[in-house]
C-alpha angles and dihedrals in degrees: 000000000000093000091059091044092053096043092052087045089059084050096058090035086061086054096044089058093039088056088049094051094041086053092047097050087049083054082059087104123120098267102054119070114168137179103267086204100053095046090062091046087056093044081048091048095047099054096044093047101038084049099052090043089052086044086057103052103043090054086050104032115021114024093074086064138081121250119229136178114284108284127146123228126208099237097156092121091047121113090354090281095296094135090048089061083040084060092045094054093047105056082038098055092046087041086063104039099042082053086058096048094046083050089058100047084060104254115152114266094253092047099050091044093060098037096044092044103053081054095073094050084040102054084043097054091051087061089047081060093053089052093056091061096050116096085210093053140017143200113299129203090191089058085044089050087047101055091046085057090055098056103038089057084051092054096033093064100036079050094052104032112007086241148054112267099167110036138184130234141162137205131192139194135185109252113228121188140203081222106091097190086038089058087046091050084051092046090053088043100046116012128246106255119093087245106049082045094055095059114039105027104076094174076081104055134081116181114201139201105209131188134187101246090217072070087060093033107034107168080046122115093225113134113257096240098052101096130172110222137204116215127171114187121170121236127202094026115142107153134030100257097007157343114285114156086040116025086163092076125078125235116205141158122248128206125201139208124192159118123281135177120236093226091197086061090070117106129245156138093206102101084198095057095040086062090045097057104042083050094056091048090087093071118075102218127223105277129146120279151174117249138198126198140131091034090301142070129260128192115234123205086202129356117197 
């Protein structure tokens, strides 16, 4: 089974890298002059990262499953549309750093806008894919809708701005109950390793839209990188419609409200740190908030 996987992924990592060349010899205008030598590295990149990433989910998320022939599912009303939100922010989050990357390689800006933001909604769809041959999942027009979304806020705003004022992050945390048996029903559902967890138990994440607040208060003396955010996470869901191994427990929707850092507004000389940093601000760090939640608002020390 994993020989044919990855023999179908170096199949699609081959296209991936055709379409790039094909969009990069299509680049090849006057008024785009750009390093040879980066845009292989990039190429290069891609197909390494985007590899190993593909290796990985499919160890932790798709080889316990049985394959099918290609079909499609309706799974809108599962997990309170928290993947659906998990779709958005990933196309998102590789929208805005493969525009980064095409930047560097010396692409024009519209070209690299363009180019770097359809890769978020491409290496998506190819998961999607991957999710039509499953028997446990299908295709699913509301995760392909999503990863459009994703990208298309990426562009829209590069088009518009030439930066992302509203930007999209996520957090996660292992949850960890009083509850022993109810532990050992998370572990079997989702697995015990951070990053099982992180895909596939949605009462730990939290996605964010953040802004600076001088872009709410322009004329303001408050510092560019002090931004307020916006999160919603679910809590007491253990199934994707309901709760069957444990009926007695809520499930219910949270909304946040708190303050966040732009990591890309700090100042500094250090390229390195400078990719670091735009890279980590994708994450939303632990910092008190408002929620709201049950029909009334609670204080956090700290929200995840």
């Amino acid at each position: 089974m994993i020989k044919n996987f990855l023999t179908r992924l170096k199949i699609l990592l081959v296209l991936l890298c055709v379409n790039h060349l094909n969009a990069i010899s299509q680049s090849a205008l006057p008024d785009s002059v750009y390093n040879k030598k980066r845009v292989n590295i990039v190429i290069a990149g891609n197909a390494v990262v985007y590899g190993g990433t593909m290796v990985a989910l499919y160890s932790a998320w798709y080889s316990n499953y049985k394959k099918s022939s290609f079909h499609s599912f309706n799974d809108i009303g599962e997990w309170n549309q928290m993947d659906k939100l998990g779709h958005i922010y990933s196309a998102y989050t590789e929208s805005r750093l493969s525009i980064g990357v095409w930047k560097w390689a010396g692409l024009s800006r519209k070209k690299s806008i363009w180019l770097g933001g359809l890769s978020g909604p491409v290496y998506q769809t190819v998961i999607e894919i991957l999710d039509g041959f499953s028997a446990e999942w299908g295709w699913s027009w509301a995760d392909f809708s999503a990863n459009i979304i994703g990208g298309a806020a990426v562009i829209s705003q590069e088009l518009l701005w030439n930066e992302q004022k509203f930007q999209l992050k996520t957090s996660f945390h292992k949850k960890i109950y009083a509850d022993k048996d109810l532990n050992k029903q998370s572990d079997e559902l989702f697995g015990t390793s951070i990053a099982e967890r992180f895909l596939k138990d949605y009462n730990g994440q939290t996605y964010w839209v953040s802004t600076g607040i001088k872009t709410i208060f322009p004329s303001s003396n408050i510092p560019d990188w002090l931004q307020i955010s916006a999160g919603t996470g679910i809590e007491g869901h253990f199934g994707a419609f309901k709760n069957d191994i444990r009926p007695d427990i809520k499930r219910y929707r949270q909304w946040y409200i708190a303050p966040d850092i732009d990591l890309t507004k700090i100042k500094t000389n250090k390229k390195g740190i400078k990719t670091a940093l735009n890279i980590l601000n994708s994450l939303k760090f632990p910092a008190p908030a408002i929620e709201f939640s049950n029909g009334s608002f609670h204080w956090k020390w700290l929200a995840f």
